[in-house]
C-alpha positions in Angstrom: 22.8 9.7 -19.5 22.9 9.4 -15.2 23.8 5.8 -14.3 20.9 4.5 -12.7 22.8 2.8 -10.0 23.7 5.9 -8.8 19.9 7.0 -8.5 19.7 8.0 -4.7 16.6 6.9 -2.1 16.4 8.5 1.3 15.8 6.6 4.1 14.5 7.9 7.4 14.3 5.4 10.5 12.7 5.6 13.8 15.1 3.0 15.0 14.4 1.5 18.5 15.2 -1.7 21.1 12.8 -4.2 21.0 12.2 -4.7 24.8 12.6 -1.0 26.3 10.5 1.2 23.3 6.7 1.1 22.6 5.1 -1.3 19.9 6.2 -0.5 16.1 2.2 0.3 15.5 2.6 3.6 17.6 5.4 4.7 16.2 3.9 4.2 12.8 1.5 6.7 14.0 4.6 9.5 14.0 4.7 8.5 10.8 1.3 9.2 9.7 1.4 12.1 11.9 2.9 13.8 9.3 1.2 12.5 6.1 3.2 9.5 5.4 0.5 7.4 3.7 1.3 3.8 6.2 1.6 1.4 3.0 4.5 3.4 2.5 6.1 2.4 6.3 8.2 -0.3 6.8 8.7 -2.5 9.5 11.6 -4.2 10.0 13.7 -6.1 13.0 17.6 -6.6 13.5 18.8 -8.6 16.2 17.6 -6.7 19.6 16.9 -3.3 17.4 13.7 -2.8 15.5 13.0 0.3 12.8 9.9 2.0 11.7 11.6 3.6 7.7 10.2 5.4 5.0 11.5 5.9 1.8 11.2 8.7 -0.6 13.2 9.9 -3.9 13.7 13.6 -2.7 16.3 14.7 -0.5 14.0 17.9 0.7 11.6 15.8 1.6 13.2 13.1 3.6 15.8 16.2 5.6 12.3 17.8 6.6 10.9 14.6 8.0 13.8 13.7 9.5 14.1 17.3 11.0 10.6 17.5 12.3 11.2 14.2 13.8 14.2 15.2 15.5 12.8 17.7 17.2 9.9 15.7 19.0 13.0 14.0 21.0 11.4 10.9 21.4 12.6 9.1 24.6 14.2 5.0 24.1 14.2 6.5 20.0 17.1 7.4 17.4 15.9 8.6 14.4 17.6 8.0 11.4 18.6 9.3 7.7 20.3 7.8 5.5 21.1 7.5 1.8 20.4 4.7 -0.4 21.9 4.0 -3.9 19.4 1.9 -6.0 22.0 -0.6 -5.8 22.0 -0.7 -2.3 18.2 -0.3 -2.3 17.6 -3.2 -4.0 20.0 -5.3 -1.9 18.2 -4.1 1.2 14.7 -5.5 0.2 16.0 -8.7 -1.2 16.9 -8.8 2.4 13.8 -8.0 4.2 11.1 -8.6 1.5 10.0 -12.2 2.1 6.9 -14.6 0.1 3.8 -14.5 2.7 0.1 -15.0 2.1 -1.8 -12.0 1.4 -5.0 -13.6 1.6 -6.2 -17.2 2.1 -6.1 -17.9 -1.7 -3.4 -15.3 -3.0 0.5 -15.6 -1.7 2.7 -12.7 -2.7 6.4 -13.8 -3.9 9.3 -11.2 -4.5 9.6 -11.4 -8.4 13.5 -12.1 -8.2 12.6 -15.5 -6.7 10.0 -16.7 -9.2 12.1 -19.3 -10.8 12.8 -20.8 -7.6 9.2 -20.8 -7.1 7.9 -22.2 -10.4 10.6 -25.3 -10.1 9.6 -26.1 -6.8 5.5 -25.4 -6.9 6.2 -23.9 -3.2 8.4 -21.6 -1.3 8.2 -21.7 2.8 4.6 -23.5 2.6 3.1 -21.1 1.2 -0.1 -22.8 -1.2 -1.6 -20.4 -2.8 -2.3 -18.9 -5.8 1.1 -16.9 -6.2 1.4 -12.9 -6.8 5.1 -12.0 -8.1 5.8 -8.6 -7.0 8.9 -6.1 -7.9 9.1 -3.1 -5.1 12.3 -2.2 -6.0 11.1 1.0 -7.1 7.9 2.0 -5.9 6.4 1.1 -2.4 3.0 -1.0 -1.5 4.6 -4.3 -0.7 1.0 -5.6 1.4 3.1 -6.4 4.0 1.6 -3.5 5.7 -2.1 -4.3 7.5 -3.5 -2.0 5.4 -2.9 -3.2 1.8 -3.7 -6.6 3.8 -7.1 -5.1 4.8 -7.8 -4.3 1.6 -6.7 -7.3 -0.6 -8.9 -9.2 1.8 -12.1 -7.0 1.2 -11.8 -7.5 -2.8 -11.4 -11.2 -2.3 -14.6 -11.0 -0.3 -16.1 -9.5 -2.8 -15.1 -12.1 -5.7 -17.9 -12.2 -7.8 -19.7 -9.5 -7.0 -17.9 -7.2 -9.6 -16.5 -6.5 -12.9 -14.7 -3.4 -13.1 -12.2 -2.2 -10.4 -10.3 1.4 -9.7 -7.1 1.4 -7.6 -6.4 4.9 -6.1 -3.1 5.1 -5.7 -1.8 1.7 -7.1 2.2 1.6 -5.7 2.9 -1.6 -7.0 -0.1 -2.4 -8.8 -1.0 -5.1 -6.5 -4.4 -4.2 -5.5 -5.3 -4.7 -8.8 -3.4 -7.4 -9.4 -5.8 -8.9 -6.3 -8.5 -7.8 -8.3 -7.5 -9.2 -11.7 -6.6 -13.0 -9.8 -10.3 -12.5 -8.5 -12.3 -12.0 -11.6 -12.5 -8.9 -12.5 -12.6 -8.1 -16.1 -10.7 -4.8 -16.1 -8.9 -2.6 -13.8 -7.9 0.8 -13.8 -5.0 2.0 -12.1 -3.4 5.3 -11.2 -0.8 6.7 -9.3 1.1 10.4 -9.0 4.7 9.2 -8.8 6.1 8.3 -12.5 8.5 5.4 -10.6 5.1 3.9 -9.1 3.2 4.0 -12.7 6.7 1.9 -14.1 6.7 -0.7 -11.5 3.4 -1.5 -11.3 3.1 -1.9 -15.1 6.2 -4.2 -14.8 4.8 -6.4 -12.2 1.2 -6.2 -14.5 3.5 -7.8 -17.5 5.2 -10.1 -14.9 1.6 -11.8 -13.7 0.3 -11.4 -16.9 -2.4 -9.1 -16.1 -3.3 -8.1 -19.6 -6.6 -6.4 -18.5 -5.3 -3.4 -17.0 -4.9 0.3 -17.8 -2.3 2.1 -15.4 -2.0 6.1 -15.8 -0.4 8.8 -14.0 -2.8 11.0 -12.0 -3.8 11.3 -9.0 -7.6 11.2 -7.5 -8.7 14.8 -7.7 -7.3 15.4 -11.3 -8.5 12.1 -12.6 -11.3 12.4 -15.1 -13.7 9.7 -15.0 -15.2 8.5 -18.8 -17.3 6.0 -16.6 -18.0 4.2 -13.0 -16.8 1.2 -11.5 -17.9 -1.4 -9.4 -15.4 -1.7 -6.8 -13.0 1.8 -6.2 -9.9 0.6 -3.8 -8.4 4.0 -2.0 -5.7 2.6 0.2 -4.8 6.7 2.1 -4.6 8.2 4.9 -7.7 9.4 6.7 -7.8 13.0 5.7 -7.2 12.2 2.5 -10.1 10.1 2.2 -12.4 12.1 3.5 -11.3 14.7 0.9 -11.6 12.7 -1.7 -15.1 11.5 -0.2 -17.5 13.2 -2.6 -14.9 12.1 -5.9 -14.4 8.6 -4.8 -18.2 7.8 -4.3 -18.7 9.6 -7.8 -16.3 7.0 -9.8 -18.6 4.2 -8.0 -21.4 2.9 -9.9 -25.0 2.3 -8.0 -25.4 -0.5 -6.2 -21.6 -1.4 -6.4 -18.9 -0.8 -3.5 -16.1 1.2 -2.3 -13.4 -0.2 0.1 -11.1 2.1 1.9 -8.1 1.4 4.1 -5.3 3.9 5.8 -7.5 4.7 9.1 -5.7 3.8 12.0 -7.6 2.7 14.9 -7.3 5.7 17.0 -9.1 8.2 14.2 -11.8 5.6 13.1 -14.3 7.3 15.1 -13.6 10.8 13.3 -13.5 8.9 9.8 -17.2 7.5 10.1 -18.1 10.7 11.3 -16.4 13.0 8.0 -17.1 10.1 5.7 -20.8 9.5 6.7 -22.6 10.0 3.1 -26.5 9.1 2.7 -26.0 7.4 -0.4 -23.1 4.5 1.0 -23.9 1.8 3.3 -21.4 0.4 5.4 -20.7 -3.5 5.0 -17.7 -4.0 6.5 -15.1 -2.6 9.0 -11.9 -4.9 9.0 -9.3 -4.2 12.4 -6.1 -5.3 12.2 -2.9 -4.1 14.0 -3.7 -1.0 14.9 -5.6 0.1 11.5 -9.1 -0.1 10.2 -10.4 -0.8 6.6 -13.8 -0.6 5.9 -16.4 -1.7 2.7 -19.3 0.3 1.6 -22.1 -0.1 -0.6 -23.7 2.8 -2.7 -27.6 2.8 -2.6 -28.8 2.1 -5.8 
């Protein structure tokens, strides 16, 4: 059996100085460019440097990134790669990954810090209702605007259902945001196996007994029933793919929240997402990216 310290995550790093290179949000947009879904960038700051990363399992995929990126020769830029044993992976987010609130009643709290929370009620001021969260493995921290977009549209929406579908769960923690506001079950999937095993640690570690988690992804997923809230938290093409499945798994008169769009392509979303049958509720903006709640016509 492979040691599973020596388990390997590739890195790549638009790495930049602070005062001479544009805002982090654009460069997330490089990013996104090429179909990296944005809960799965990373923002970080060291000193007078800051880094836009993403991480990934497979070498291929992370060399072609890293290639493509290479080649676009951005100016005031280095791009990065780098190699990550899970040893050294976990050290690095124990690092950056801090306790903030991810909504005015929820605060999210990295899980290796829970005792320190639970003896002292608090960590940093934070006052809410705590969320303990391993990323160790998979990505979806909600440090990112989106995953923040979204966790506040289900809070707004406290009350108003029952039944809740995460597309594309990372972590688990939309659903975890759904369980802590009253829903009575959730259904989670996700396409990376790593993703599925995190988030059902981090259901066990909040005690979030009323959730199913399975491996799939949106177009294979095979619906036995509707829900009442479906969370998609993608990039804008791939929501508007998935437009005519998503609004299928919702039940009438119940509501769809979708995140990923950055600013600068929201007008083509509510264009290619326009659908007689959904009414739109909400639209959140929030550093550079959009998030927006629908209702289906009953």
């Amino acid at each position: 059996m492979s040691d599973p310290c020596k388990r390997r995550t590739f890195e790549v790093a638009l790495v930049y100085e602070i005062n001479r290179a544009p805002k982090a949000d654009i460069l997330k947009l490089f990013f996104e460019r090429f179909g990296i879904p944005p809960d799965e960038i990373i923002e970080s700051t060291h000193g007078p440097f800051g880094a836009v990363s993403f991480f990934t399992r497979y070498p291929s995929r992370a060399l072609r990134f890293h290639r493509e990126l290479k080649v676009l020769k951005l100016k005031n830029i280095q791009v990065k790669y780098k190699t990550l044993f899970d040893r050294n992976w976990k050290t690095k987010w124990k690092e950056e990954f801090r306790p903030f609130a991810l909504t005015p009643s929820l605060d999210v709290i990295p899980l290796w810090l829970r005792k320190k929370d639970q003896k002292n009620g608090t960590l940093k001021g934070l006052k809410g209702q705590p969320i303990y969260l391993d990323s160790t493995s998979a990505f979806g921290t909600g440090l990112h605007a989106t995953t923040k977009s979204m966790a506040n549209l289900i809070e707004r929406s406290r009350g108003k259902f029952n039944t809740f579908l995460d597309v594309g769960t990372g972590t688990g923690l939309l659903s975890i945001v759904a369980i802590k506001n009253n829903a009575k079950e959730a259904t989670a999937i996700d396409i990376d196996p790593e993703a599925v095993k995190t988030a059902r640690s981090n259901f066990k570690a909040n005690e979030c007994c009323g959730v199913k988690i399975r491996r799939s992804d949106a177009h294979s997923f095979k619906k036995a029933r509707s829900f009442d809230l479906v969370a998609a938290n993608l990039i804008s093409q791939d929501l508007v793919k998935l437009k005519k499945k998503l609004i299928s798994l919702v039940n009438r008169g119940k509501y769809l929240a979708v995140s990923g769009i950055a600013l600068s392509h929201l007008a083509w979303f509510k264009e290619h997402f326009h659908d007689p049958s959904l009414h739109c509720l909400k639209i959140s903006k929030g550093d550079g990216w959009a998030a927006l709640l629908y209702k289906k016509n009953r």
